[in-house]
C-alpha positions in Angstrom: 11.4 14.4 -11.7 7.7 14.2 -10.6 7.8 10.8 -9.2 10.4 12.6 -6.3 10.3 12.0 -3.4 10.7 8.4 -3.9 7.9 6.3 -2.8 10.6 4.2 -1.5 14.3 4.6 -1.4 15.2 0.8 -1.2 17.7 -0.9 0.8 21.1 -0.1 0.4 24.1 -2.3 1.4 26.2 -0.2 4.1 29.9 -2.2 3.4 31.2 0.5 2.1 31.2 3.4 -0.4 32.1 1.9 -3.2 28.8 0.0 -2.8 26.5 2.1 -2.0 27.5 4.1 -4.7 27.0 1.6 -7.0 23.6 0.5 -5.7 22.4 3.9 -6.6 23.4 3.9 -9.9 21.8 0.4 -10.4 18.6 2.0 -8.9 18.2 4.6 -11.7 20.6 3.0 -14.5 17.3 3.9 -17.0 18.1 7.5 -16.9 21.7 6.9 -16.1 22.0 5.0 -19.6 20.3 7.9 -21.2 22.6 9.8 -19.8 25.7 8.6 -20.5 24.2 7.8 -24.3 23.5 11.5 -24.4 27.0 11.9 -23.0 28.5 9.7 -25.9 26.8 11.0 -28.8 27.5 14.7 -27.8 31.3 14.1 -27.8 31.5 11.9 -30.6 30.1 14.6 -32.7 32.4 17.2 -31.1 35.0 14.3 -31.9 34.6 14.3 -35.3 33.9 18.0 -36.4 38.2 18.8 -36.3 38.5 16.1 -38.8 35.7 17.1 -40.9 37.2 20.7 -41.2 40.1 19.6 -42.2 39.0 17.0 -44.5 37.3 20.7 -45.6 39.7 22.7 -46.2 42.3 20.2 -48.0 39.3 19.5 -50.6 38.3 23.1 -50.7 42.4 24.2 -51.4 42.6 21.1 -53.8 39.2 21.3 -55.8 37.9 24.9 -54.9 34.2 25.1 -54.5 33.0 22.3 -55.0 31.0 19.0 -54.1 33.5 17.7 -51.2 33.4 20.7 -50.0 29.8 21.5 -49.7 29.0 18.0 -48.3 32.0 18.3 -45.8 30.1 21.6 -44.6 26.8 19.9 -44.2 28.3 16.6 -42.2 29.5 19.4 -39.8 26.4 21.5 -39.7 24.6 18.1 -38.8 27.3 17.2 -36.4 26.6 20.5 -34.6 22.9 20.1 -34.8 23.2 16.1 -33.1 25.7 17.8 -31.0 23.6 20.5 -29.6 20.5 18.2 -28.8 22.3 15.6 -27.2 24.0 18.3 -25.3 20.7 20.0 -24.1 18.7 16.4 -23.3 21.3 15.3 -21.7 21.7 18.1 -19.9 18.2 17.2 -18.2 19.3 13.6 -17.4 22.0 15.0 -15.7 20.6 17.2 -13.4 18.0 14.1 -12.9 20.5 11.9 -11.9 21.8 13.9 -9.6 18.5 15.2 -7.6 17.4 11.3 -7.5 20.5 10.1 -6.1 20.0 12.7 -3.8 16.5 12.6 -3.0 17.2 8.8 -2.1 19.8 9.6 -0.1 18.5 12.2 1.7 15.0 10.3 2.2 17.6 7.2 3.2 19.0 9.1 6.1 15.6 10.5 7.2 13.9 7.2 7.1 16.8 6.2 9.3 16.5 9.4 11.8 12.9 8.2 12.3 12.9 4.9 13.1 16.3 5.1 15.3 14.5 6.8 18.1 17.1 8.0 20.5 19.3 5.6 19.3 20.3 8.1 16.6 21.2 11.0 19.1 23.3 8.4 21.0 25.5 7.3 18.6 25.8 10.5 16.0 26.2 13.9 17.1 22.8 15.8 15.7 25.2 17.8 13.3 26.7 14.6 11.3 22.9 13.5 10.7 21.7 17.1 9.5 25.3 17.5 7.2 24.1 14.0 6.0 20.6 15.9 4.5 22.4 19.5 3.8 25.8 18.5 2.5 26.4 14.6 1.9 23.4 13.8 0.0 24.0 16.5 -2.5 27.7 15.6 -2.9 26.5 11.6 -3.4 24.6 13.3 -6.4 27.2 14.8 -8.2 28.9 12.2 -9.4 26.0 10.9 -11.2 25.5 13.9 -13.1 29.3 14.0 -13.9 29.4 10.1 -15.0 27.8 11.0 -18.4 30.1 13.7 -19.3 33.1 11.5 -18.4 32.0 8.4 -20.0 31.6 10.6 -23.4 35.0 12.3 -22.9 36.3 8.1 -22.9 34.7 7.3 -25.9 36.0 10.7 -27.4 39.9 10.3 -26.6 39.4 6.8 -27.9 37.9 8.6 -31.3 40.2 11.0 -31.7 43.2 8.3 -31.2 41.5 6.6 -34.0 41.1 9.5 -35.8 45.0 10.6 -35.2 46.8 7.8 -36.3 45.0 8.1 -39.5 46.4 11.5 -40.0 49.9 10.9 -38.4 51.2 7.7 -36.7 53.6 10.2 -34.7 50.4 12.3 -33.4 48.6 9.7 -32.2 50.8 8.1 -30.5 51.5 12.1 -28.8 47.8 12.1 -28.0 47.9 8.0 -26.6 50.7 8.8 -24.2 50.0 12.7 -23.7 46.3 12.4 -22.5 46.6 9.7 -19.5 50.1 11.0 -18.6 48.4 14.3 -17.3 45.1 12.2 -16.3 47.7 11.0 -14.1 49.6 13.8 -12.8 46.4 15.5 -11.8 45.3 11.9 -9.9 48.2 12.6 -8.0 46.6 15.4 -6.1 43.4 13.5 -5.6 44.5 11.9 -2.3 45.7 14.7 -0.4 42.3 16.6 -1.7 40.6 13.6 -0.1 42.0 13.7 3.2 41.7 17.5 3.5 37.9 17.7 2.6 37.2 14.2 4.9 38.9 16.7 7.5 37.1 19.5 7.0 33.4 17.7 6.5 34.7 16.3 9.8 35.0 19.7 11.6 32.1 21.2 9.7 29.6 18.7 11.5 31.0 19.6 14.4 30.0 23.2 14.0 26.8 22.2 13.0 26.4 20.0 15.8 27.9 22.9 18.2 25.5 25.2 16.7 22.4 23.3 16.6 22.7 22.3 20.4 23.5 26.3 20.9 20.4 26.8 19.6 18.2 24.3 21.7 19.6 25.6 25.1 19.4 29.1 23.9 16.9 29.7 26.8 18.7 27.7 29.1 22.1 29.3 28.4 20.4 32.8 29.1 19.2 31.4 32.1 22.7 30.4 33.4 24.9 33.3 31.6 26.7 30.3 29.6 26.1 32.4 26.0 29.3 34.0 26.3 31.0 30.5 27.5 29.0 28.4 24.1 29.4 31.8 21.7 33.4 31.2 22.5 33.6 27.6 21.8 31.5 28.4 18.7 34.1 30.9 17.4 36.7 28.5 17.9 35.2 25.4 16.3 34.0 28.3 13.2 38.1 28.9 12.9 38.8 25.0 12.8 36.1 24.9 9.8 37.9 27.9 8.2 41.5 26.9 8.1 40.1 23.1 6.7 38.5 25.0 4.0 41.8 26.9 3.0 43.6 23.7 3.6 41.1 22.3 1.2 41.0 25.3 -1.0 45.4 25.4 -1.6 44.9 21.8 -2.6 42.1 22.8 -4.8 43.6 25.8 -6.6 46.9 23.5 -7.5 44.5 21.0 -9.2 42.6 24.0 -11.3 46.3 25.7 -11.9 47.3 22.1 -13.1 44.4 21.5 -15.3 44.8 24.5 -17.3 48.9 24.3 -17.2 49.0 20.6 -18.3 46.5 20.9 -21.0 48.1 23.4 -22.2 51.5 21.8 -22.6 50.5 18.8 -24.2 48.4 21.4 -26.5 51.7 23.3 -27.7 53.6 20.0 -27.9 50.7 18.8 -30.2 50.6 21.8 -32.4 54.3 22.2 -32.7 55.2 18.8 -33.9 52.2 19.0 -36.0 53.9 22.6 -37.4 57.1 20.9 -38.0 55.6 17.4 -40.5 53.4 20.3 -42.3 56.5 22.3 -42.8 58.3 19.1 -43.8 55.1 18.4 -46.0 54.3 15.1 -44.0 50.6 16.2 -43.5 48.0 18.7 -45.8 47.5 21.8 -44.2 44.0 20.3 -43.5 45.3 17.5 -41.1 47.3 20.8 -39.6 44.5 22.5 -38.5 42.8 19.5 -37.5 45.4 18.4 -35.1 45.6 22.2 -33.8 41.7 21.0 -32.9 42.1 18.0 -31.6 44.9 19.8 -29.1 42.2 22.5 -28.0 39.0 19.4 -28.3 41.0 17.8 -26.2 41.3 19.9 -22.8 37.6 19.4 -22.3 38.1 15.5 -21.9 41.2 16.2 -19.3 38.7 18.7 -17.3 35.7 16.3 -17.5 38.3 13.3 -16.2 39.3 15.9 -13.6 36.2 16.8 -12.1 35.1 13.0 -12.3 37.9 12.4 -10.1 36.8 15.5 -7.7 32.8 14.7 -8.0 33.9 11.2 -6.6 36.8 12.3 -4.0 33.9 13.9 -2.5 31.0 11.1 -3.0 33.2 8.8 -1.0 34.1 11.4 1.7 29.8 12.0 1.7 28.6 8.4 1.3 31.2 7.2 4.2 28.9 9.9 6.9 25.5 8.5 5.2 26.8 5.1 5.6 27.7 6.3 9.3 24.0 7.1 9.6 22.5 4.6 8.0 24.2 2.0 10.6 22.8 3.1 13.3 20.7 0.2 14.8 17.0 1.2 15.7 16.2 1.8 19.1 13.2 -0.6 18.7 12.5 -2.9 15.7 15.9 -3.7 15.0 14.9 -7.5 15.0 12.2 -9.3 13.9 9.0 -9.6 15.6 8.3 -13.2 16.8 4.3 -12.6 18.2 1.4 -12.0 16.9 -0.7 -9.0 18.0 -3.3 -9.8 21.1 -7.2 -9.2 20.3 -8.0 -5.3 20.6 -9.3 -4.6 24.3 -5.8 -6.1 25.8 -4.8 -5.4 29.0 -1.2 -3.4 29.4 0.3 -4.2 32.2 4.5 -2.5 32.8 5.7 -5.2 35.0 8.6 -3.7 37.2 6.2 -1.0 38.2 2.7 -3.3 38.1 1.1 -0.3 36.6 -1.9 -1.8 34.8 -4.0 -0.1 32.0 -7.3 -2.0 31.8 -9.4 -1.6 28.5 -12.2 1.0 28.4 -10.7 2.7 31.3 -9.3 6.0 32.3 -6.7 6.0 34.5 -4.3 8.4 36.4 -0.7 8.0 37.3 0.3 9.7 40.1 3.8 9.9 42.1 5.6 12.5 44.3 8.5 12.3 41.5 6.8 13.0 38.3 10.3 12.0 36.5 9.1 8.4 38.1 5.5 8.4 36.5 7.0 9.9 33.2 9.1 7.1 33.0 6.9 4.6 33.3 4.2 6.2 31.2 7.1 6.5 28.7 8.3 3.1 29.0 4.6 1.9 28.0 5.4 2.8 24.1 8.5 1.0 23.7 10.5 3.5 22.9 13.8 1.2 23.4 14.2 -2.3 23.0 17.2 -2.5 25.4 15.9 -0.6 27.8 12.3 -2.6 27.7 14.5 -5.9 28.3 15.4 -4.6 31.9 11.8 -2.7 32.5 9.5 -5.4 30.5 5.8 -4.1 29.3 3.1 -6.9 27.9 -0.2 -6.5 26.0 -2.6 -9.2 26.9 0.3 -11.3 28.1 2.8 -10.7 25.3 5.9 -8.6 25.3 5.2 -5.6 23.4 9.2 -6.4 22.2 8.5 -9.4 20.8 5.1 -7.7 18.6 5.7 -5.4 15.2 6.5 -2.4 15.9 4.2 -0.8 13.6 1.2 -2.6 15.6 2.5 -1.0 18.7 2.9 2.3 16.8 -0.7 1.7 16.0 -2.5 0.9 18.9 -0.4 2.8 21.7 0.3 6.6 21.6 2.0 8.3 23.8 1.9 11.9 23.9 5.2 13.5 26.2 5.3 16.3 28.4 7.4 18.3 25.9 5.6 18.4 22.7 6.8 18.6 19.2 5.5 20.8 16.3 6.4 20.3 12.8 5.8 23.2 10.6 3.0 23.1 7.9 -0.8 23.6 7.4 -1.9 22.6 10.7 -5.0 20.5 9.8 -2.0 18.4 8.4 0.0 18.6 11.5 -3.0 17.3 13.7 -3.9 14.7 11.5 -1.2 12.4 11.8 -2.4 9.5 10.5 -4.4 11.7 7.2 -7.7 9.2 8.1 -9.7 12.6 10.5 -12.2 14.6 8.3 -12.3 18.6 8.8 -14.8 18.1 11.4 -12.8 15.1 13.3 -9.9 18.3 13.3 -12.5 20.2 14.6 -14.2 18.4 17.6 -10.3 17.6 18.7 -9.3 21.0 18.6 -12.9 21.2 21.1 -11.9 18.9 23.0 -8.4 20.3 23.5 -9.5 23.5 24.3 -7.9 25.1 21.8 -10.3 27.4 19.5 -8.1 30.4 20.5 -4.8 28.7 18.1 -7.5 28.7 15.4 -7.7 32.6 15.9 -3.6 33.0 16.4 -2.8 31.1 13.1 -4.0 33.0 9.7 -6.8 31.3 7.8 -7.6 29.3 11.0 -7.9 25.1 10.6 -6.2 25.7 7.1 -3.5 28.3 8.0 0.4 27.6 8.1 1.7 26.1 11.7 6.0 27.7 11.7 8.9 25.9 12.9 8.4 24.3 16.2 5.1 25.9 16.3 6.8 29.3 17.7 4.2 31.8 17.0 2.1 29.6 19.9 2.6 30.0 23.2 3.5 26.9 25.9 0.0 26.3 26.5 -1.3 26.4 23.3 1.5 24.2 21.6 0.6 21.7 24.5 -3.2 22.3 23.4 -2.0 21.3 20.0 0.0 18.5 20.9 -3.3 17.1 22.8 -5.6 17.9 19.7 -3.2 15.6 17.6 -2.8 12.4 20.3 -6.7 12.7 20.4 -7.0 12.4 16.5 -5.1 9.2 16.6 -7.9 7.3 17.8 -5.4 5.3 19.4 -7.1 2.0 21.3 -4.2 2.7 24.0 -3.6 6.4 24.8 -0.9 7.7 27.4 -0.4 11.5 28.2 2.0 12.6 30.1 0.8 15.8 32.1 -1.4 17.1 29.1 -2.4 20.0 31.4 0.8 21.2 32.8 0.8 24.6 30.7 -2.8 26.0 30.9 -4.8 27.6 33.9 -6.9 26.4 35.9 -10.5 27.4 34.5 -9.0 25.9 31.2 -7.5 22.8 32.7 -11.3 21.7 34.3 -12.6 22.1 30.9 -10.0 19.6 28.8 -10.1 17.0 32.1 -14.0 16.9 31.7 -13.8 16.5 28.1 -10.9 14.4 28.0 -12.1 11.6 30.7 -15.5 11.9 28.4 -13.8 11.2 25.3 -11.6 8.4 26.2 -14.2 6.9 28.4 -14.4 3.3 27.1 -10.9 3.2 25.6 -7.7 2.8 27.7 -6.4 5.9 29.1 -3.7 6.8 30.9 -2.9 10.2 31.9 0.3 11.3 34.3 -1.2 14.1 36.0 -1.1 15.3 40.1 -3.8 17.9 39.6 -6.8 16.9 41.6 -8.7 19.3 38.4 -8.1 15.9 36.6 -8.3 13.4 39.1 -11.6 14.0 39.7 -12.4 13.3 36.4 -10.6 10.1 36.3 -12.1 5.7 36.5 -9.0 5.3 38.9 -6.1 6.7 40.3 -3.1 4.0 40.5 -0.1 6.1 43.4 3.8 4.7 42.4 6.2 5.3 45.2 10.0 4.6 44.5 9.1 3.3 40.5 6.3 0.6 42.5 2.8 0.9 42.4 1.2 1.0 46.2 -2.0 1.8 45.9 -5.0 2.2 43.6 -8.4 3.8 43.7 -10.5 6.8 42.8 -9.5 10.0 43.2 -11.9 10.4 46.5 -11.4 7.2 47.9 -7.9 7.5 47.8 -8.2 10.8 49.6 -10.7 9.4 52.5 -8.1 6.8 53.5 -9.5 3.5 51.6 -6.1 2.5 50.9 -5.1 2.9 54.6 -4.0 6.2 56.7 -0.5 6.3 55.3 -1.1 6.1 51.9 -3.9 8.8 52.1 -1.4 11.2 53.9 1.2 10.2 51.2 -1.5 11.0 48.5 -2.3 14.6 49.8 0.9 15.8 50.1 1.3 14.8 46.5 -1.9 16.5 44.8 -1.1 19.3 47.2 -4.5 18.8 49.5 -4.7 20.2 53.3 -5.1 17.1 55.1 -8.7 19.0 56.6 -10.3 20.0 53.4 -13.2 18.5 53.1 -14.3 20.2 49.7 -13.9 19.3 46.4 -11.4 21.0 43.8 -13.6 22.0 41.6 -15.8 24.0 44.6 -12.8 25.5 45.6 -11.7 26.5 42.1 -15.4 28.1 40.9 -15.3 31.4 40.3 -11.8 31.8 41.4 -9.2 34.3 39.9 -6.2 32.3 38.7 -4.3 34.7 40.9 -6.2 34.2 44.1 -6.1 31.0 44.2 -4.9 29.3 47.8 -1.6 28.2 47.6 -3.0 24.3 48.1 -5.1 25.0 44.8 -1.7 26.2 43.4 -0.1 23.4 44.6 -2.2 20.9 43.3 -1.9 22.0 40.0 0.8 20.0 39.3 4.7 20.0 39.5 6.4 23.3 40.7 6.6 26.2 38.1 3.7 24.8 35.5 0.6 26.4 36.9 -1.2 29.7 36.8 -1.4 29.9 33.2 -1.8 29.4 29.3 2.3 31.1 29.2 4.0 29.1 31.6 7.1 27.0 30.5 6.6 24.3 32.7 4.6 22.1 30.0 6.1 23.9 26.9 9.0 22.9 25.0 12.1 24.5 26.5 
């Protein structure tokens, strides 16, 4: 139990169910023998104790108190003992079995989820990969910690065959043919059961998925009056999952009904043919009472054989969505890298666009469409290997498709627009990579600009971050997001409007900081506020996904790239084609809210200036 979560999972075949399935149990067969070894023992003993009490009582009615009786007594006091300890130790291997097969499953799917990329979201809707964790993992489990307990009920009906034809030839051969002739009646229900719970996991991911994307657009819905619309189909889709589950559940209560009715047959049939050869003096009253136990003893097989059959009903159901998962081929990585990694201080150069990162330089990607320049910014992490075939980026010359994907992982971050917060302490959650020390999570946080989430989040650097970072607001959860792509060190570092969230007096401080940070590693930042432009080695202008022009942020303004492309690069930083004063003189000692509407406008894209609150950066 304390070496979970797995260090690593393995790599399971995906043919089928069947196989996957049985990888896991060859993955933990050490505590699944112990298991099932604990599984035997237990109902060996519980096998043997009717026979031992009426081997009892026959020597107890024949010889009174005596030696046979007394040892008789002890063999079952021992049996219980055995019986009890086995029961309780295996017990624990159970429950082991089932969390590891789990665990491995679930760490299976989520290993999966993370390298896909958005080739995941493509493919699956987001409620078949999050049933996958909550539901199918756990289901994959169960069977494992059922396998013991079945494998000992096996060994037990073969004992107490044995066992029976010693006492009566007629009786066992009741207990040979009874046993796996209601085995078999209940195995008829099985299928149906199968088909019913495949249908209802099917429209229970559905509802997941339906709630989950509910959930994301909440804001947007509200914005649109669409809650009533998506609050409707929810309803609908929540009635689907119902009348699958009583589908499931009439199904279901048949089997239970059947498993105590059928038992309970072959029980009466047992004891009354057994009532009639003691009558008839064919067996001792002893053997009697031992085939009246073997009758009850044997019930607990047929339910253990039963809910074998139901714990793996519902493992093939589960593993057949993990398997759906687990096929999904990677967005990037999915085959082999043939390259080796270029010397650090490469040149990254997107080729469609001829955006160029230089090394040791900070740069700043501006367009009139910042969809455009996020693209390309985007593009420059290889993200997607089909896409990247049609939109080809190279690092000192080489494809970054044809390098490891970890390499690129390590030496290019890019930071979106949009960030994400995982919940946890949040000197965690900024160091990514675990290499920063407190005061690395420190001077980022500096840097940043954001001392003020220290104060919002109890017990500061070492306080709890929630879910999504929620108790932040847009400009501080882009703050965050800024601290962490900081802390990576990266040697290539793309942010995509890092500022778009925060005012303007805040905004000058990160783009001094940032620009003197970065300065000697390649930077690239997608930004149209002049508040970092200024701050910026070079300014490279894409019109229509093509760079046209390059130059500082000044030069660029003054016409050095020709009359046109100056006029084109005013209207998009949002400059009066007479100003003739910088940003940062216009901004000093300026309310956020009397600020000219050109200083407004050159804050970036419509809707994300004028301060820390404003959704325009934040996650939506």
């Amino acid at each position: 139990m304390r070496s979970l979560p797995l260090a690593d999972p393995g790599t399971p075949p995906l043919r089928g169910p069947v196989t996957y399935l049985w990888w896991i149990a060859r993955r933990q067969w050490g505590i699944l023998l112990a298991a099932v070894l604990c599984g035997v023992v237990l109902f060996a003993c519980q096998a043997f104790l009717p026979y031992l009490t009426g081997q009892a009582i026959d020597d107890g009615l024949d010889n009174g108190f005596g030696p046979g009786l007394f040892r008789a007594t002890g063999l079952v006091l021992v049996l219980g003992l055995v019986s009890a300890l086995a029961g309780a130790v295996g017990h624990r291997y159970d429950v082991q079995n089932w969390l590891r097969a789990a665990f491995r499953t679930s760490q299976l799917v989520g290993r999966t989820a993370a390298r896909s990329g958005a080739a995941i979201t493509a493919e699956l809707p987001t409620g078949e990969v999050v049933s996958a964790v909550a539901n199918d993992a756990l289901r994959v489990g169960e069977v494992y910690a059922t396998l013991a307990r079945f494998v000992g009920s096996l060994v037990a009906y073969a004992a107490v065959a044995v066992l029976m034809l010693q006492v009566s030839v007629p009786l066992g051969v009741i207990v040979l043919v009874g046993l796996p002739t209601v085995a078999a009646v209940l195995g008829l229900l099985v299928k149906p059961l199968q088909r019913r719970q495949a249908a209802q996991r099917e429209a229970s991911g559905r509802l997941t998925t339906l709630g989950a994307d509910t959930v994301s657009g909440l804001r947007i819905l509200r914005g649109i009056g669409g809650e009533q619309v998506f609050t409707g189909r929810y309803r609908t889709q929540s009635q689907l999952v119902r009348r699958r589950g009583e589908e499931v559940a009439v199904t279901q209560s048949w089997l239970d009904a059947l498993q105590v009715l059928l038992p309970g047959l072959f029980v009466v049939a047992l004891v009354w043919v057994g009532a009639h050869m003691a009558l008839e003096g064919t067996i001792t009253p002893g053997e009697l009472v031992t085939t009246y136990g073997y009758a009850a003893f044997l019930a607990w097989p047929v339910q253990n054989a039963t809910m074998m059959l139901q714990a793996t009903t519902r493992a093939v159901v589960a593993s057949r969505k993990v398997l759906a998962v687990l096929r999904v081929v990677p967005a990037t990585g999915a085959r082999p890298s043939t390259a080796t990694p270029p010397p650090p201080g490469s040149t990254l150069v997107d080729e469609v666009s001829g955006v160029t990162l230089e090394p040791g330089r900070v740069v700043a990607l501006v367009s009139a469409d910042p969809d455009e320049s996020a693209a390309i910014a985007t593009r420059l992490g290889r993200f997607d290997d089909e896409a990247e075939a049609a939109t080809p980026v190279r690092l000192g010359g080489v494809l970054l498709a044809d390098l490891p994907r970890d390499a690129v992982r390590e030496r290019v971050v890019v930071a979106e627009a949009m960030p994400h917060l995982f919940s946890g302490p949040l000197a965690h959650e900024l160091d990514v990579r675990g290499a920063a020390t407190r005061d690395d999570v420190l001077h980022a946080v500096s840097l940043a600009d954001a001392q003020d989430v220290l104060d919002s989040v109890p017990d500061g650097i070492e306080g709890e971050l929630p879910e999504k970072g929620r108790s932040l607001s847009g400009g501080q959860r882009q703050r965050v997001a800024l601290a962490r792509a900081l802390l990576t060190e990266a040697e290539i570092l793309v942010l995509v409007e890092p500022t778009s969230a925060v005012d303007a007096h805040t905004e000058a401080r990160i783009a001094a900081r940032l620009a003197d940070a970065r300065r000697g590693r390649a930077t690239l930042v997608v930004t149209a506020s002049p508040l970092v432009l200024d701050h910026v080695d070079e300014v490279q202008l894409v019109r229509d996904g093509v760079l046209v022009a390059r130059g500082t942020h000044a030069g660029l303004l003054d016409g050095a790239a020709g009359p046109g492309v100056a006029a084109e690069y005013r209207r998009v930083v949002g400059r009066r084609m007479d100003e003739d004063t910088s940003v940062e003189q216009a901004y000093e000692g300026a309310d956020a809210d009397a600020l000219p509407a050109p200083a407004l406008a050159a804050q970036g894209p419509a809707g994300t200036c004028g301060g820390d609150d404003q959704t325009g950066g934040g996650e939506a």
